[in-house]
C-alpha positions in Angstrom: 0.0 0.0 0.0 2.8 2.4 0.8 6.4 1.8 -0.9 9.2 4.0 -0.5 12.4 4.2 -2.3 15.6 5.8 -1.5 13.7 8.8 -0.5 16.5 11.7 0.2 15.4 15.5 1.2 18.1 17.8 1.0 18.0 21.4 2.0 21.3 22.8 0.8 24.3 21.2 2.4 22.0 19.4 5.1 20.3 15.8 4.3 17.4 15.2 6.1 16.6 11.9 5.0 18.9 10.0 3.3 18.1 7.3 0.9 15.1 6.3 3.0 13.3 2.8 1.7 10.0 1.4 3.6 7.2 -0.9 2.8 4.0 -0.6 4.4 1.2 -3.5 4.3 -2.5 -3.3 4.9 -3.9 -4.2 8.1 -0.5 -3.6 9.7 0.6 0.0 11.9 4.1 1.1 11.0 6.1 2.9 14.1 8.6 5.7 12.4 10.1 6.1 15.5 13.6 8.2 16.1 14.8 11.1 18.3 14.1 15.0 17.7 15.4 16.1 14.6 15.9 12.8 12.9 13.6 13.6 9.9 10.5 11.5 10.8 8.0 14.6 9.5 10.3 15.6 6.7 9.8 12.0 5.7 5.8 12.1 5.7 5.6 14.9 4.6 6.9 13.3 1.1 5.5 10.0 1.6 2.0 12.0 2.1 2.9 14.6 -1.3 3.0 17.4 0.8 7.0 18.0 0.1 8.7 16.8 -3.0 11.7 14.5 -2.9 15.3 15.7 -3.8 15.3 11.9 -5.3 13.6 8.5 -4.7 10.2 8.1 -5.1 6.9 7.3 -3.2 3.9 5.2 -4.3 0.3 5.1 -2.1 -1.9 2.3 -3.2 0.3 1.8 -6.4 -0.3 5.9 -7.7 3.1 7.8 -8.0 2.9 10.4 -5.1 4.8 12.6 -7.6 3.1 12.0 -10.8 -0.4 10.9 -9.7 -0.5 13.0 -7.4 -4.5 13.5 -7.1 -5.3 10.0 -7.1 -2.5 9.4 -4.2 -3.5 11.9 -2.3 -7.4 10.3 -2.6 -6.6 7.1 -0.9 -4.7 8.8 1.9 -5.6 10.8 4.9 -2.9 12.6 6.7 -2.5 14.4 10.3 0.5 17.0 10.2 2.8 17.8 12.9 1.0 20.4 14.7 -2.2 19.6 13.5 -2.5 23.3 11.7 -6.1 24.2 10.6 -8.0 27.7 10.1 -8.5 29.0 13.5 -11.2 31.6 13.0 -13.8 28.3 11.6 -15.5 26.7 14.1 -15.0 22.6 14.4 -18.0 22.3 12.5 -17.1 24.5 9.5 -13.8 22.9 9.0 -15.1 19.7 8.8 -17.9 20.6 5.9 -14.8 22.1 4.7 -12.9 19.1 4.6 -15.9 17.3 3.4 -16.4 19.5 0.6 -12.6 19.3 -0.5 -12.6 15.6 -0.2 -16.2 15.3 -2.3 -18.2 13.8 0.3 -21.9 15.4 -0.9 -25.4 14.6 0.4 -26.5 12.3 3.5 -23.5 9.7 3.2 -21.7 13.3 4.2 -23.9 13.4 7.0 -23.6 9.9 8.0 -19.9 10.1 7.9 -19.6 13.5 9.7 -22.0 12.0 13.0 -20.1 8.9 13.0 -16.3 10.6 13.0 -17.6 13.1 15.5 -19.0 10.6 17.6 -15.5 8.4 17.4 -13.2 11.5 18.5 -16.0 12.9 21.0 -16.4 16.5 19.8 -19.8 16.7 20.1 -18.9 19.2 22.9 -16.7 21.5 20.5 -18.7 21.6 17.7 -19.6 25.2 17.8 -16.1 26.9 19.1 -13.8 28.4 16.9 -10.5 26.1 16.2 -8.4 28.8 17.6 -10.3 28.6 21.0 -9.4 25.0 21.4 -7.1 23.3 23.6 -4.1 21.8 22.3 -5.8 18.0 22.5 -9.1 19.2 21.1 -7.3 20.5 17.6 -5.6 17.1 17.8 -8.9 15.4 17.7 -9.9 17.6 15.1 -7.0 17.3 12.9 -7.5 13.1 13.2 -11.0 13.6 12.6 -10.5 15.8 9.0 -8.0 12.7 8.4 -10.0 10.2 8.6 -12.8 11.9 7.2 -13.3 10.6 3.9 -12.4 6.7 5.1 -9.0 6.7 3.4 -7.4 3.2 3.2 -4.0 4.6 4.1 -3.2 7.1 7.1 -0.4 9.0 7.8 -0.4 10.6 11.2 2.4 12.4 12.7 2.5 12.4 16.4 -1.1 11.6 16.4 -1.2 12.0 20.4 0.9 14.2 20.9 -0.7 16.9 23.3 -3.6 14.4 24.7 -4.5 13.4 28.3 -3.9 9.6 29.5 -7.2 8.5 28.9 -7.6 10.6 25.6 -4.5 8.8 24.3 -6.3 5.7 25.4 -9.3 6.2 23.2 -6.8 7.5 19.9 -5.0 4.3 20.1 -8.0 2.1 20.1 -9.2 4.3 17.7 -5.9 3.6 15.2 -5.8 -0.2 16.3 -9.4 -0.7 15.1 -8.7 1.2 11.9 -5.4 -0.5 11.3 -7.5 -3.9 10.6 -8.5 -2.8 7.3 -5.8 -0.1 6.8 -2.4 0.6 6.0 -1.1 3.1 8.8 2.0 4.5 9.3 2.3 6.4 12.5 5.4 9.2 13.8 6.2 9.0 17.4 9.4 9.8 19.5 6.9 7.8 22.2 8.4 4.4 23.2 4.8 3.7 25.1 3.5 4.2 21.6 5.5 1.4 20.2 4.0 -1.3 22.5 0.7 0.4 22.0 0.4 0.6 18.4 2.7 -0.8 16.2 3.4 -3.9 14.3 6.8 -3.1 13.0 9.0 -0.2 13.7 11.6 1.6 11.7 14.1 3.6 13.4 15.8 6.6 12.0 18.3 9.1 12.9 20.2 11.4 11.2 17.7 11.0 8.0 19.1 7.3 8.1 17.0 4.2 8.7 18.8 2.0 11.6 16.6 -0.6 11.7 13.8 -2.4 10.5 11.6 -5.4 12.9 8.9 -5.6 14.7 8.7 -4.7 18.5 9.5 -8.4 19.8 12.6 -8.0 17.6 13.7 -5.2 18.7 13.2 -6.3 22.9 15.1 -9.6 21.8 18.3 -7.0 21.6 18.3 -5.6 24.6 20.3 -6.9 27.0 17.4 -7.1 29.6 15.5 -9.9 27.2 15.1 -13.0 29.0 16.6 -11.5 32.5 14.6 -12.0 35.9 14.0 -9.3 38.2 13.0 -9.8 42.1 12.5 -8.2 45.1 13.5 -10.6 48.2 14.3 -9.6 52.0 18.1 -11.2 52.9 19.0 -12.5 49.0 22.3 -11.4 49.8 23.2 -15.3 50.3 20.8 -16.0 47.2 22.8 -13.6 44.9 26.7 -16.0 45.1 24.3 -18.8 44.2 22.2 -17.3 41.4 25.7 -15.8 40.3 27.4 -19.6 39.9 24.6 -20.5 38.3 26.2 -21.8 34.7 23.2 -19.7 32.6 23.8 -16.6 34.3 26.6 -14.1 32.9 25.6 -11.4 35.5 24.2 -10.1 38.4 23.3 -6.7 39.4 21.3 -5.0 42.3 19.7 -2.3 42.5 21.7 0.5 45.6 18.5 2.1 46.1 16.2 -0.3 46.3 18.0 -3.4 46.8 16.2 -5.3 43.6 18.1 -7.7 42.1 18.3 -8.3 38.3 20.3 -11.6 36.9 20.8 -11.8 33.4 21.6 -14.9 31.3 24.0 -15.9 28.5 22.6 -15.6 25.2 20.1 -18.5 24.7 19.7 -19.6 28.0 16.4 -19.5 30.0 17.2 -18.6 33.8 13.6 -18.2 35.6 13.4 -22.0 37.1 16.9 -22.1 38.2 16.1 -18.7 39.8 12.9 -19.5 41.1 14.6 -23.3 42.3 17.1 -21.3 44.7 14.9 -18.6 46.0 12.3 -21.2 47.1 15.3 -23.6 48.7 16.3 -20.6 50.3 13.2 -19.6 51.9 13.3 -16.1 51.0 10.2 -14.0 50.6 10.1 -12.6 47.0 8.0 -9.4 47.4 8.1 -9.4 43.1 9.3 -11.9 40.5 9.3 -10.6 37.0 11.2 -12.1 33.7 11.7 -9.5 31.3 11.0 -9.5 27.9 13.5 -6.8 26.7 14.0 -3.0 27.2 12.4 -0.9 23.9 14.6 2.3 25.7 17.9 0.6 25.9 17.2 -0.6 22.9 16.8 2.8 21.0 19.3 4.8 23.2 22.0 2.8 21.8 20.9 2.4 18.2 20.4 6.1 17.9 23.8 7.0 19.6 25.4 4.2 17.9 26.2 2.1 21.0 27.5 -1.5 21.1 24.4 -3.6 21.8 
């Protein structure tokens, strides 16, 4: 649904992104996920047509961004950084608006406006002028003059950025019901977002893509994949054990809280010989968890170039 291919963007001597390829699939949510700067929205921005290429090219639902650009831009909806609109409309003018723009005419423009009103709740807002908004409200809005037109690709660029907990909540079940019958492709500099949202991940810095796997992949390289963390009062004489176990390459405990987290050689699965000492020591494990991997770590030292 979405192909990109060595997309570069270069604003004089500075490369934004540099020889960028993705593939999207329906039914799946792509994570573009990198640090500040890294050129996730300039990268969008060209997938969506909104900014031409300096080379490479970009193709939504098999139209040429660049040279189809109208029938591209038909089967996408797209949520900009910011979520910019006209601030002296009300919520309900600038979704006729969009309506209008986007050729939705007669009752199945109705139908369509009630129902994405209903799914982003701003019922409440309808009336108000865009510019009188809060900062989550014209995030609604924006996702709601995406979605509009029930595109079968999205492109949403931070698309909870500036919402409450439970608002975010209610986005991302939102996305994840779309995403069944979608392609998506989602912006974020949100780790939580990752685990939320997305079924594969691309990483970028510096314009460049680091990596490419899906979320389970990515915790698999982190050091902290397959270690077990506990809580116990008196492990001290538990911890020389653990430590000689032959599966376990480290141990390490926390100074302020005194939590202990063992981690094993590569391959090897430690929680029953953990679990097998603790219990023939008699110690009372307050918590017990086995780790599946550490998405931070993880991106910290892919973006910074760190040994993982």
């Amino acid at each position: 649904m979405i192909e990109a291919e060595q997309l570069t963007r270069r604003y004089g001597s500075l490369v934004a992104v540099d020889a960028l390829s993705l593939r999207a699939e329906p039914g799946k949510v792509l994570g573009l996920l990198g640090p500040n700067g890294a050129g996730k929205t300039t990268a969008m921005r060209m997938i969506a047509g909104f900014l031409a290429p300096t080379s490479g090219r970009v193709s939504v639902c098999g139209y040429d961004v660049q040279r189809q650009p109208l029938k591209a831009k038909r089967s996408l909806g797209y949520l900009p950084e910011g979520a910019p609109c006209y601030g002296e409309l009300t919520v309900r003018e600038s979704l006729d608006f969009v309506a209008r723009a986007r050729a939705l005419k007669g009752e199945a423009a109705f139908r369509r406006l009630d129902e994405v009103v209903e799914r982003l709740q701003l019922e409440a807002v309808l009336e108000q002028n865009l510019d009188t908004l809060s900062k989550g409200f014209r995030r609604r809005v924006g996702l709601a003059q995406a979605i509009l037109h029930d595109p079968p690709v999205l492109i949403l660029d931070e698309p909870t950025d500036g919402l409450d907990p439970n608002q975010k909540h209610e986005v991302r079940d939102l996305i994840d019901a779309m995403a069944r019958n979608r392609t998506i492709i989602i912006s974020t500099h949100l780790l939580e977002e990752v685990g939320a949202l997305c079924s594969r991940v691309v990483i970028i810095a510096g314009g460049k893509l680091l990596a490419d796997a899906t979320p389970a992949e990515l915790e698999a390289r982190s050091r902290y994949h397959g270690a077990v963390s506990f809580s116990a009062s008196g492990a001290g004489a538990a911890r020389a054990m653990i430590a000689h176990l032959p599966q376990v390459s480290n141990v390490e405990v926390d100074p302020t809280s005194g939590r202990m987290t063992v981690f094993p050689h590569p391959g090897e699965a430690i929680l029953d010989p953990v679990q097998n000492i603790l219990r023939e020591q008699g110690l009372a494990v307050h918590e017990l968890q086995l780790e599946r991997g550490r998405l931070d770590e993880v991106f910290r030292r892919i973006t910074t170039g760190e040994r993982l």
